[in-house]
N, C-alpha and C positions, 0 to 999 in steps of 0.2 A: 626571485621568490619561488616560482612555480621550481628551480632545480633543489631548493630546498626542500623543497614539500616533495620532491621526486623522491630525494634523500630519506627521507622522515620517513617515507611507506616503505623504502626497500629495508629499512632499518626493523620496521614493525613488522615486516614478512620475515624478516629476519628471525628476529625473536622469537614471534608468533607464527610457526608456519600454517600457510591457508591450510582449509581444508573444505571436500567439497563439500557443500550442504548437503546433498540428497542421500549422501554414503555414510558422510564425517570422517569418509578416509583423507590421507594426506596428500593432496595435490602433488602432481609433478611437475619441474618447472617452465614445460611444453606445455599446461592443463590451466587455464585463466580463470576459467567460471564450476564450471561440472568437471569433473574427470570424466575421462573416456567412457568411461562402461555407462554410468549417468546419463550421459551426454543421448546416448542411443535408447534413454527409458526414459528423462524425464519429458513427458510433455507440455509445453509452450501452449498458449491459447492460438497462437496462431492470426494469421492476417481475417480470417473469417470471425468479426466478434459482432457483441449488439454497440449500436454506435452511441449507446448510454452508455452502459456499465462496466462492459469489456468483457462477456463471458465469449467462452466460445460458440458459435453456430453449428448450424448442421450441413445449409445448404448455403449457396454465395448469394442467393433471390431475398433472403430473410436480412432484415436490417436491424430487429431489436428484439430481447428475448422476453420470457411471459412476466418476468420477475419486475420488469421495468413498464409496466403497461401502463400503473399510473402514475407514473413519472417521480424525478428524484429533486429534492432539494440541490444538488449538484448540479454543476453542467455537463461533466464527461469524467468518465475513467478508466484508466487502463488497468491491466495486472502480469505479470512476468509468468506465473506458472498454472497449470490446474492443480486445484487439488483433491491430487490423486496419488494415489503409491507412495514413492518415496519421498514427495514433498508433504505428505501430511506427516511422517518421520521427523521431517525434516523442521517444520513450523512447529513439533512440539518440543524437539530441542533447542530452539530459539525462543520459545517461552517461556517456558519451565526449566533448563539443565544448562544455562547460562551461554550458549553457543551463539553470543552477541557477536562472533568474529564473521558470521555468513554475512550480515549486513553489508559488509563491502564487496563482496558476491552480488549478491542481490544488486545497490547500489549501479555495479558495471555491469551487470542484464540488463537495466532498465535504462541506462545511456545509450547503450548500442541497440536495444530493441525503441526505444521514447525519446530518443536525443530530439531529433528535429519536430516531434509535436509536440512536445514541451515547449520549444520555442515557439511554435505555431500558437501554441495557448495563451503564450505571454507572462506566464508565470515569476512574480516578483518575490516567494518568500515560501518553505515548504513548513506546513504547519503538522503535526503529529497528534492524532488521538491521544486523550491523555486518558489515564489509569485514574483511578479513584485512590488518592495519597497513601492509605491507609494497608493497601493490595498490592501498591508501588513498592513502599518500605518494605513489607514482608517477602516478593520477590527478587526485590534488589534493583529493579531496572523494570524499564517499560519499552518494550519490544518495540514496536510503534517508532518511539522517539530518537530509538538508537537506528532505526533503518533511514529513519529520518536525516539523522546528522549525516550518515553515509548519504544520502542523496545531494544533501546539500554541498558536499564535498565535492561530489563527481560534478554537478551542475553550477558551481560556483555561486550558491544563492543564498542567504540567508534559512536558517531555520528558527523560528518561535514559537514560542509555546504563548499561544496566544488564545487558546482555551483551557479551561479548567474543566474537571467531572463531580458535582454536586453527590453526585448519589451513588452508593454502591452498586450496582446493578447485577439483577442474578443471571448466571449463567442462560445464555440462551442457545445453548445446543438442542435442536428436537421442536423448539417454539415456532409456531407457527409467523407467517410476516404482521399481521396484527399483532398479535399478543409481542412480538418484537420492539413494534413501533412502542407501543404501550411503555415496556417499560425502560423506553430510552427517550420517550416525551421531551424531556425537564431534567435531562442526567446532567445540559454542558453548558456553560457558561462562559464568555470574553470575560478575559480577568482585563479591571479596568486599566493597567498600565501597558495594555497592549499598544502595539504600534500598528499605524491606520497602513494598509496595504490594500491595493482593488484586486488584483486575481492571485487566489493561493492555490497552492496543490495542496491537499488533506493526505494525510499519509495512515494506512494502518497496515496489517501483516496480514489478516484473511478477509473477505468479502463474500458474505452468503446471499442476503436479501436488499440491502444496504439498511437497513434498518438504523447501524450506529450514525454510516457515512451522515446520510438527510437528518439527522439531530444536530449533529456537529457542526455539519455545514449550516442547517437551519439560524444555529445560532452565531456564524458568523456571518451572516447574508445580514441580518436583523439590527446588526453592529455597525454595517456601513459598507462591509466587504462587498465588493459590483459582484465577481464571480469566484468561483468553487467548484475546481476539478478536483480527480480522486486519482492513488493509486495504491497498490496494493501488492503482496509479494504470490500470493495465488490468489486465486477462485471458484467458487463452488459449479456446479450445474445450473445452469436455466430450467425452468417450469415452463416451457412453453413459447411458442415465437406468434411473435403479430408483426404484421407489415405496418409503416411510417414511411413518412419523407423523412432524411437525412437534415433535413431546415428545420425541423420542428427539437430538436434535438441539440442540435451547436449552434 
């Protein structure tokens, strides 16, 4: 089985040759993730993050940053890049100009950077932010769900779409984390034929405040789900760091 599936991906690189996210040029076939020159600008969060959400830090003494003070409906999450420079290029072509093929990019960042706490997490099923139907159909695809299926690939784990999105919700670029909260309240809902799972990864593509994540997650915690980790394919800046124990957090 697994030399089939080995088959199956050299057949689709085949085809479809990678290309690096951060550039969109075309990988060479020495080049896994980033091509070379990427490789030397894109920046990683790094081993220094808050032990909530996964932004990066400043100093190694700080354990959680200002944005998570009062605490998330999640338990933990990571993220693969900042976003900054060429990966904001990079997340808008995989939103908007169809470059659903980084996913498997992303995907094998987040094995080799989250392989073994993912395990540590216990993680039985990766679940994807969903799109509001209506926004889904008119782009084509929901970015979210395709980074999704690549994770589940590389992790060997089921993926469900085990929330739905009530409401349209408007753009929150600029909104402050209240007015964020606000209007992602009452967006998500378990669709009733969901399958009961106790710890999910939540998957989305950016992470500013967590504003969507703790809705999401809110409504699967409410479901029956025990816990709700997060990951993401970047991350924005921190507002500030406060000292925690590490125990109050995982």
């Amino acid at each position: 089985m697994k030399e089939k599936r080995k088959g199956l991906v050299f057949l689709k690189h085949l085809l479809y040759p990678r290309r690096c996210p951060a550039c969109d040029g075309l990988l060479e076939p020495d080049e896994r993730i980033l091509c070379n020159a990427c490789e030397r600008q894109v920046k990683r969060t790094g081993d220094v993050v808050c032990v909530i959400c996964g932004k990066s830090l400043g100093r190694v003494e700080d354990d959680i940053c200002g944005d998570c003070r009062r605490g998330h409906a999640f338990t933990g999450g990571r993220a693969l890049y900042r976003y900054e420079g060429r990966m904001k290029e990079a997340m808008y072509r995989f939103k908007y100009e169809n470059r659903r093929c980084y996913a498997d990019s992303f995907a094998l960042e987040a094995k080799e950077q989250y392989g073994e706490l993912l395990q540590a997490w216990g993680i039985e099923c990766i679940v994807p932010i969903p799109m509001y139907k209506v926004k889904e159909r008119k782009r084509g695809y929901n970015q979210a769900k395709v980074f999704a299926k690549a994770l589940a690939g590389q992790f060997d784990l089921p993926m469900e779409e085990l929330l739905y999105r009530a409401q349209d919700t408007p753009p929150m670029k600029g909104l402050s984390p209240e007015v964020r909260r606000d209007n992602v309240k009452n967006a998500f809902h378990m669709k009733r034929s969901a399958v009961q799972f106790n710890r999910i990864l939540l998957v989305d593509d950016i992470y500013t405040t967590g504003a969507t994540m703790d809705a999401a997650a809110g409504a699967l915690l409410r479901n029956g789900i025990t816990s709700v980790y997060a990951m993401y394919v970047c991350i924005g800046e921190g507002n500030g760091l406060v000292r925690v124990d590490d125990n109050k957090c995982f």
